[in-house]
C-alpha positions as a Markdown table, in Angstrom:
| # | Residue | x | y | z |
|---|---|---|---|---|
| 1 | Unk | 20.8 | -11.5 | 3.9 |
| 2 | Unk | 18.8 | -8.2 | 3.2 |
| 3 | Unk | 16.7 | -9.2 | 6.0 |
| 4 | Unk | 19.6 | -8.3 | 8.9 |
| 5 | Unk | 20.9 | -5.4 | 7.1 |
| 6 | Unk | 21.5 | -2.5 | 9.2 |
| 7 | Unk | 19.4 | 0.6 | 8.5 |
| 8 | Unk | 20.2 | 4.2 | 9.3 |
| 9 | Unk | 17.2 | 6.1 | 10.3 |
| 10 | Unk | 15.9 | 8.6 | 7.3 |
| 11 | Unk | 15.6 | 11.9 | 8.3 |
| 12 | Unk | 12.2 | 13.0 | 10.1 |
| 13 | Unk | 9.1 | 13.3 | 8.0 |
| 14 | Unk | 8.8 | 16.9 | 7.0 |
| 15 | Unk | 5.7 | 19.7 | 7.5 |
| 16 | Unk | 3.0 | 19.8 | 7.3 |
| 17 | Unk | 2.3 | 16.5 | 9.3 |
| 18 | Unk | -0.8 | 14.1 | 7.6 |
| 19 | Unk | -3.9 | 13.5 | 10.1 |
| 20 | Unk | -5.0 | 10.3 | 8.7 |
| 21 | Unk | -7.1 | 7.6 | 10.5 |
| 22 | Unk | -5.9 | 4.7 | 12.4 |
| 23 | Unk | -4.1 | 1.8 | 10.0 |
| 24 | Unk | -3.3 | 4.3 | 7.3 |
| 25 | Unk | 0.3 | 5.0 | 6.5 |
| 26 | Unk | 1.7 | 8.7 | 5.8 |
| 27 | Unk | 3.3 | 9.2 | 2.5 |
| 28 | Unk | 6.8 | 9.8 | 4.9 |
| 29 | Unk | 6.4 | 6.1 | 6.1 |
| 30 | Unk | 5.0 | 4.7 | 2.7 |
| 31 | Unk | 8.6 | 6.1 | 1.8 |
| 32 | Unk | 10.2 | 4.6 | 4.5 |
| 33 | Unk | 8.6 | 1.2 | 4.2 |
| 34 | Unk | 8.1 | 0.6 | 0.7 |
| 35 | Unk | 11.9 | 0.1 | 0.4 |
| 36 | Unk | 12.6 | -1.9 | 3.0 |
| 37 | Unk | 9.8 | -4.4 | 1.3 |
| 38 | Unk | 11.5 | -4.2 | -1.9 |
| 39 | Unk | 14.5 | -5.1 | -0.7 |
| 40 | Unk | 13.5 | -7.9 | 1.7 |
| 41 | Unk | 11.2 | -8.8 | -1.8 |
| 42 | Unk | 12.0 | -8.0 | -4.9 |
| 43 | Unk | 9.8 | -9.9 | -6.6 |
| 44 | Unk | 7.1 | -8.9 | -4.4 |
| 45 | Unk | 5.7 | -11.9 | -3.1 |
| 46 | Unk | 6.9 | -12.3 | 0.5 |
| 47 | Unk | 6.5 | -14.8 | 3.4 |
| 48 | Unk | 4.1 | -14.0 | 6.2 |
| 49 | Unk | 7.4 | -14.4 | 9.0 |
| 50 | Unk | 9.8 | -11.9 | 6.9 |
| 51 | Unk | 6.6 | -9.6 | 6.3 |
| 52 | Unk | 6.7 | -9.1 | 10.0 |
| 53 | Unk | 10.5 | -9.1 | 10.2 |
| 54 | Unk | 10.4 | -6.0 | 8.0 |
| 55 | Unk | 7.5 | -4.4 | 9.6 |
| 56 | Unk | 9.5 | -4.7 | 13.0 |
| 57 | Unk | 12.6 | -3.2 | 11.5 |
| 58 | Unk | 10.6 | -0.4 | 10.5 |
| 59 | Unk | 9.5 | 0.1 | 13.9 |
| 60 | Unk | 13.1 | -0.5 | 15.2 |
| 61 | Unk | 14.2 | 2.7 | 13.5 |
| 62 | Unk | 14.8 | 5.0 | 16.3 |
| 63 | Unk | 13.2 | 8.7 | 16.0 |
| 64 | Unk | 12.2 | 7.7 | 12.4 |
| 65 | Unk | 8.2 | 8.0 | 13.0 |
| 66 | Unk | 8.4 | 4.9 | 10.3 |
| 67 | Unk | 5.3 | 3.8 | 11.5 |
| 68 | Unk | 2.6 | 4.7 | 13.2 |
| 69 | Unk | 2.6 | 5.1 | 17.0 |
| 70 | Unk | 0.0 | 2.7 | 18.0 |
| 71 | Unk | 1.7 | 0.0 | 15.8 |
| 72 | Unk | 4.6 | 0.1 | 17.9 |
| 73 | Unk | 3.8 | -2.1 | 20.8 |
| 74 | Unk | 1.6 | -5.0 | 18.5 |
| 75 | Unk | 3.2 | -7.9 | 19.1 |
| 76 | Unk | 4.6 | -9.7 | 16.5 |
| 77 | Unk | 1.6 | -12.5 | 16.8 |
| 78 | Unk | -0.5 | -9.4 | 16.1 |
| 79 | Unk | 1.5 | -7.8 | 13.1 |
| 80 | Unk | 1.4 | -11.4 | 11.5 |
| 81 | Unk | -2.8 | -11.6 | 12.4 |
| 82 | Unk | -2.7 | -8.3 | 10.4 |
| 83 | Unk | -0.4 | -9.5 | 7.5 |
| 84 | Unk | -2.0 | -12.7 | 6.9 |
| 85 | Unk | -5.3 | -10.8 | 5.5 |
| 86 | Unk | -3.6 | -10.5 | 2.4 |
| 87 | Unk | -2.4 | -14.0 | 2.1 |
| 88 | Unk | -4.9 | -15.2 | -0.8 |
| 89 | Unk | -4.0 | -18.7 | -0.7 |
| 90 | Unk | -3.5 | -19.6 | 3.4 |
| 91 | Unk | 0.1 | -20.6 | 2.3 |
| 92 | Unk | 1.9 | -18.2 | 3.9 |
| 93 | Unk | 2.8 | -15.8 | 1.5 |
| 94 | Unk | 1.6 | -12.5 | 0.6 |
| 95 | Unk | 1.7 | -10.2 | -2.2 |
| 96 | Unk | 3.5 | -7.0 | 0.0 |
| 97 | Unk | 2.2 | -4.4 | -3.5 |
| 98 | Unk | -1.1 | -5.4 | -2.3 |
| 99 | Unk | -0.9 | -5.3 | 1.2 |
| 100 | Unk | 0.8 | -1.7 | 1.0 |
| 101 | Unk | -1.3 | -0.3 | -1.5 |
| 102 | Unk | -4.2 | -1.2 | 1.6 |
| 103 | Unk | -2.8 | 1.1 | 3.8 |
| 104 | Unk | -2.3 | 3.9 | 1.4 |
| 105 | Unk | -6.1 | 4.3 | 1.6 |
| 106 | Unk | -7.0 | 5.2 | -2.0 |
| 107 | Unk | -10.4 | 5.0 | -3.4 |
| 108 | Unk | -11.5 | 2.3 | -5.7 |
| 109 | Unk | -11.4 | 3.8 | -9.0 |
| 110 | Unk | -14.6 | 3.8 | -11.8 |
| 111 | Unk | -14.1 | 2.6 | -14.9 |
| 112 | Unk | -14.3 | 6.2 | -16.7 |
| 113 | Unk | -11.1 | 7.0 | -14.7 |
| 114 | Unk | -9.5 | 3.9 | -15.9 |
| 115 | Unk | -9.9 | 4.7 | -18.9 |
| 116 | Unk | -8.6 | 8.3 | -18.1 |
| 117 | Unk | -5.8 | 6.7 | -17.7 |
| 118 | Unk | -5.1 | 4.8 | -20.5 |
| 119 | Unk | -6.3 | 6.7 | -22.7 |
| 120 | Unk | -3.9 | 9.9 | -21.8 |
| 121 | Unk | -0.9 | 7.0 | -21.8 |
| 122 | Unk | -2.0 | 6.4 | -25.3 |
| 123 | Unk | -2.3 | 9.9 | -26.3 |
| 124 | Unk | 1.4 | 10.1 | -25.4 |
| 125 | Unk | 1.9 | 7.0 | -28.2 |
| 126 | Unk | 2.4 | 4.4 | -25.2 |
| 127 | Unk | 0.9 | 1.3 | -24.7 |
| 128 | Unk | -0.6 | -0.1 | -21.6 |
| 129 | Unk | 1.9 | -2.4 | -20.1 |
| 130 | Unk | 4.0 | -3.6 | -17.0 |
| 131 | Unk | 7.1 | -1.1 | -18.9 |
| 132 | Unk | 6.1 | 2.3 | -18.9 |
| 133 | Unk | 8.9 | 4.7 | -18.3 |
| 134 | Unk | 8.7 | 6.1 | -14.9 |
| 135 | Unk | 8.7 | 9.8 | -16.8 |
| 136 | Unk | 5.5 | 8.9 | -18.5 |
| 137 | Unk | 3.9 | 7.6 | -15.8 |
| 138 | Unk | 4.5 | 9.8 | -13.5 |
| 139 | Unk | 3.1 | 12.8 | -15.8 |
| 140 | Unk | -0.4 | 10.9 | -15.9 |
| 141 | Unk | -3.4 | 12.3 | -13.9 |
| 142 | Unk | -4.7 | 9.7 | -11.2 |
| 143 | Unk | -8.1 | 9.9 | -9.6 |
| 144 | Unk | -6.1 | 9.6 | -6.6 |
| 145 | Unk | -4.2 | 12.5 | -7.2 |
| 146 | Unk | -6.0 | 15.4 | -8.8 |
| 147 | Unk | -7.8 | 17.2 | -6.0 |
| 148 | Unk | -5.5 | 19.4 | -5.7 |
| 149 | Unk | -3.2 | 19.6 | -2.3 |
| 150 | Unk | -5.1 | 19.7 | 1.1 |
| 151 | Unk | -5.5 | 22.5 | 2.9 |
| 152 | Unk | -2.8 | 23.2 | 5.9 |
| 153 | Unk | -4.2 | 24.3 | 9.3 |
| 154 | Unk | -2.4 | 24.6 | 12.9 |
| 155 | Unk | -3.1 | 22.4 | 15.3 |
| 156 | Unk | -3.4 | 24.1 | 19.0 |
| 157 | Unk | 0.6 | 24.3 | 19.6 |
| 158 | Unk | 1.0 | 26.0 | 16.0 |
| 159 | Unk | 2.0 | 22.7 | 14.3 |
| 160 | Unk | 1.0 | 22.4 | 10.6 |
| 161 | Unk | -1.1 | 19.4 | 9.9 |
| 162 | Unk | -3.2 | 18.3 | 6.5 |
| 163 | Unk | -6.4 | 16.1 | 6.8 |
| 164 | Unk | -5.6 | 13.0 | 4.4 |
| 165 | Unk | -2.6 | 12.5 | 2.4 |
| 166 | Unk | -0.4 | 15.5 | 0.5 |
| 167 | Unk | -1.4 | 14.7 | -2.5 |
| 168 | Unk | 2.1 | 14.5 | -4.5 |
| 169 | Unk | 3.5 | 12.9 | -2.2 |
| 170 | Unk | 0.8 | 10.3 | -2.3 |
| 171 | Unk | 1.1 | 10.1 | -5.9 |
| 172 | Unk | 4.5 | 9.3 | -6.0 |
| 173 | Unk | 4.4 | 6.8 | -3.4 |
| 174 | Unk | 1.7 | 4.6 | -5.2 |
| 175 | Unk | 3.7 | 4.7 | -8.2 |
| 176 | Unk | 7.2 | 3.9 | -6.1 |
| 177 | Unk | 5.0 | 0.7 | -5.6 |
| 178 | Unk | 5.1 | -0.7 | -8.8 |
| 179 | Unk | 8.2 | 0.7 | -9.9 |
| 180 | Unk | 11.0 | -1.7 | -10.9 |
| 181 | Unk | 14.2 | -0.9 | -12.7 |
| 182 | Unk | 13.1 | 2.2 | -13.6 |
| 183 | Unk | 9.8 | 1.1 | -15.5 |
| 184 | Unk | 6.7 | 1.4 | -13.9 |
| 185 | Unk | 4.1 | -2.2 | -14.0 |
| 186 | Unk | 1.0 | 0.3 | -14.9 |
| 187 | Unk | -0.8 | -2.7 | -15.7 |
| 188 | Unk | -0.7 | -4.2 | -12.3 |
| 189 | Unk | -1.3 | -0.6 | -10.7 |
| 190 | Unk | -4.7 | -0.3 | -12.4 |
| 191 | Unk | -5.7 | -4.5 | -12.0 |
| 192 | Unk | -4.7 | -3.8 | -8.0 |
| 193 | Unk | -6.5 | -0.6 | -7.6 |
| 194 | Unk | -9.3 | -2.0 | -9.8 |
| 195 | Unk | -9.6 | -5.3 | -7.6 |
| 196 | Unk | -13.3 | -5.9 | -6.2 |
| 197 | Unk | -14.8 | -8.6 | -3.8 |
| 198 | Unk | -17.1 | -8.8 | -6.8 |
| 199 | Unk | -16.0 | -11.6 | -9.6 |
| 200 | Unk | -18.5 | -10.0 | -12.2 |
| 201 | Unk | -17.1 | -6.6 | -11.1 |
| 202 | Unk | -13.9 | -6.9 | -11.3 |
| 203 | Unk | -13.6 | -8.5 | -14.4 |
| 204 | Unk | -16.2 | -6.1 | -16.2 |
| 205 | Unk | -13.2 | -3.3 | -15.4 |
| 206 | Unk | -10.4 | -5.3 | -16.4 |
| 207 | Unk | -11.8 | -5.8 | -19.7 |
| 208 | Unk | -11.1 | -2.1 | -20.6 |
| 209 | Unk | -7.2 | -3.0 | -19.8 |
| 210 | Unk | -6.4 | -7.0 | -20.5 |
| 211 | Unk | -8.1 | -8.5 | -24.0 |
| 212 | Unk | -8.3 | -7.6 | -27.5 |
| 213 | Unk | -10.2 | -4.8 | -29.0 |
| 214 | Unk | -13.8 | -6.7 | -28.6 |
| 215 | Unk | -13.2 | -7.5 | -25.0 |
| 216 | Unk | -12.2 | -11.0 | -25.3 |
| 217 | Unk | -9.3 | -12.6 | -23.2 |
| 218 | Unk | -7.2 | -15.8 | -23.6 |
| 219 | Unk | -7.4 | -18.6 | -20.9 |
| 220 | Unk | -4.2 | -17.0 | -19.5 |
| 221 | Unk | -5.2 | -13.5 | -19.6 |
| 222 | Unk | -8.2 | -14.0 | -17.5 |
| 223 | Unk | -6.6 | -15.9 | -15.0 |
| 224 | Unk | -4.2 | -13.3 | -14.7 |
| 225 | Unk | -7.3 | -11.0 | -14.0 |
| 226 | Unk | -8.7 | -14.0 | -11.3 |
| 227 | Unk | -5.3 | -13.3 | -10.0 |
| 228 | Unk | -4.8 | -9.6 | -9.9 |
| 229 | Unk | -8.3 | -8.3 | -9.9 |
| 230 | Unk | -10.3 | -10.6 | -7.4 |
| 231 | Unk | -10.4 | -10.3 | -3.7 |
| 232 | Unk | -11.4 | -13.2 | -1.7 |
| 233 | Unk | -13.7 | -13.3 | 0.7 |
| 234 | Unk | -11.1 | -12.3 | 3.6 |
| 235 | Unk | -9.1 | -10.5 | 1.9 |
| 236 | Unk | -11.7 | -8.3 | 1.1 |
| 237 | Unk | -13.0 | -8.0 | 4.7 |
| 238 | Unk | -9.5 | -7.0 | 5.3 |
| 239 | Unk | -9.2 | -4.3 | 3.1 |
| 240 | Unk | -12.8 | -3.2 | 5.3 |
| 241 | Unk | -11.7 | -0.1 | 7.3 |
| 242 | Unk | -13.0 | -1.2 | 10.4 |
| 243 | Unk | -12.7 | -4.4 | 10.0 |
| 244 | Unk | -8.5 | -4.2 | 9.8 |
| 245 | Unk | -9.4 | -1.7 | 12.6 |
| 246 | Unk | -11.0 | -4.8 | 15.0 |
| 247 | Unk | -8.2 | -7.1 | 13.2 |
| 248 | Unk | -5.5 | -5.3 | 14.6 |
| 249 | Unk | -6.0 | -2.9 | 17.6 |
| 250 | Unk | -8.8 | -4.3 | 19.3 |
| 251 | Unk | -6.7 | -7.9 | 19.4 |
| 252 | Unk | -3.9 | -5.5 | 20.8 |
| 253 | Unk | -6.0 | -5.3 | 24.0 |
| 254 | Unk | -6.3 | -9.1 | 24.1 |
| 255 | Unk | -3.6 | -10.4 | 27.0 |
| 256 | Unk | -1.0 | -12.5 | 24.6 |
| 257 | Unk | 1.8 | -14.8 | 25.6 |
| 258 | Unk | 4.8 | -13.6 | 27.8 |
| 259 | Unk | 6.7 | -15.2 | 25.3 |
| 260 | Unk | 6.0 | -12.3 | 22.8 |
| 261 | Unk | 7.7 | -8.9 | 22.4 |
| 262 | Unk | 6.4 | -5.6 | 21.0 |
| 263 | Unk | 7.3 | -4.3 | 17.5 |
| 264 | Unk | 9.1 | -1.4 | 18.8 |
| 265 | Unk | 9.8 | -0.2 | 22.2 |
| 266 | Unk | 6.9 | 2.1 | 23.6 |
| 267 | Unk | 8.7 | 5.3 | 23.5 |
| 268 | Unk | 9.7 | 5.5 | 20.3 |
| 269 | Unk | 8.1 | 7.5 | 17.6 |
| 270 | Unk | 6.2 | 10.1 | 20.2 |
| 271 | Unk | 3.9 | 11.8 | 17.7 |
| 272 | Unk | 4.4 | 10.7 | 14.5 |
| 273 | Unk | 2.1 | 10.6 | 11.3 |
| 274 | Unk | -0.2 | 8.3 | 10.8 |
């Protein structure tokens, strides 16, 4: 199945390298990894086990940098404790959009820039929906992306670095997420980035996006905000910087089971981003 697929390493992220803190992919590795997940999952919703399978292939890619160094000896046991924080339900399953969307570390956005958003879709003449051409989209301005690029500085060996994500590349990745068949699922890009630990919250900044004109919602529409805009209580913890911090590295220093073998041999991916 797609699971055992053999995968040729993709070539070595290029320059200037991202400094970004620990947990927190690169926009190379987002590249690398949000693939491999669609393939494993095309529908998106994934079981905890083949999360983990992927995650370890990704680490198995010799040379690749696909993910960061310090992931590379978590044990399996460990890349699961990390991947069931997203699993809403304790069933075993997990949303991987959601999950990878956490570890591109971008900002919560207000409900002014949601509305940014749609309303330069509509000024195009295109509704908000889970269809919009990946041409459109991809022309849109994001309060994730419209900084302007990082500044590139050298390191003490002369190697280019960037504090934080290069911003394009950044852009392009989040929308990679929700791309399918060439359409990009806007819809579920804004409800995900919009989601809040708060019930009130949350559905306050999905009214701007799901309902008719005076803010009302069917009984399936606002379950479908429930579903795409809520965090649970772990969940939300989870998506806590230092919380998924203490999740995941701290229990690396915990002695596990003999029984259990790293994600990736030790030597592998000396230096890469992330």
């Amino acid at each position: 199945n797609s699971l055992t697929y053999t995968l040729y390493p993709p070539p070595p992220p290029p320059d200037p390298r991202e400094v970004l803190e620990p947990l927190r992919l690169s926009t190379y590795q987002l590249a690398v990894l949000i693939p491999m997940m669609r393939s494993a999952a095309p529908s998106s919703i994934i079981s905890v086990e083949d999360a983990v399978s992927t995650l370890q292939r990704a680490a198995a890619l010799a040379g690749s940098r696909a993910l960061p160094h310090a992931w590379l000896s978590l044990l399996p046991s460990q890349l699961g404790s990390f991947v069931s924080l997203f699993d809403r339900q304790g069933c075993g399953m997990v949303d991987w959009r959601r999950m990878v969307l956490a570890l591109c570390d971008i900002p919560r956005p207000t409900q002014p820039q949601v509305s940014a958003v749609v309303k330069e879709l509509q000024d195009v003449g295109e509704p908000l929906s889970n269809s919009v051409g990946l041409g459109v989209a991809s022309s849109l301005h994001y309060w994730f992306s419209s900084n302007g690029e990082p500044p590139v500085r050298e390191d003490a060996s002369g190697v280019p670095y960037v504090e934080g994500h290069r911003e394009k590349a950044l852009h392009d990745a989040v929308l990679s997420i929700f791309t399918r068949g060439g359409s990009v699922e806007l819809l579920d890009l804004l409800l995900y980035c919009s989601a809040s630990p708060a019930v009130a919250d949350a559905v306050a900044q999905a009214q701007g996006l799901v309902g008719d004109a005076d803010r009302g919602m069917t009984c399936g529409e606002l379950g479908r905000v429930f579903l795409l805009a809520t965090l649970p209580v772990s969940e939300a913890s989870g998506l806590d910087r230092a919380a998924m911090v203490r999740r995941v590295f701290l229990d690396a220093l915990t002695p596990q089971p003999s029984s259990d073998s790293p994600a990736g041999e030790e030597g592998e991916g000396e230096g890469e981003e992330g």
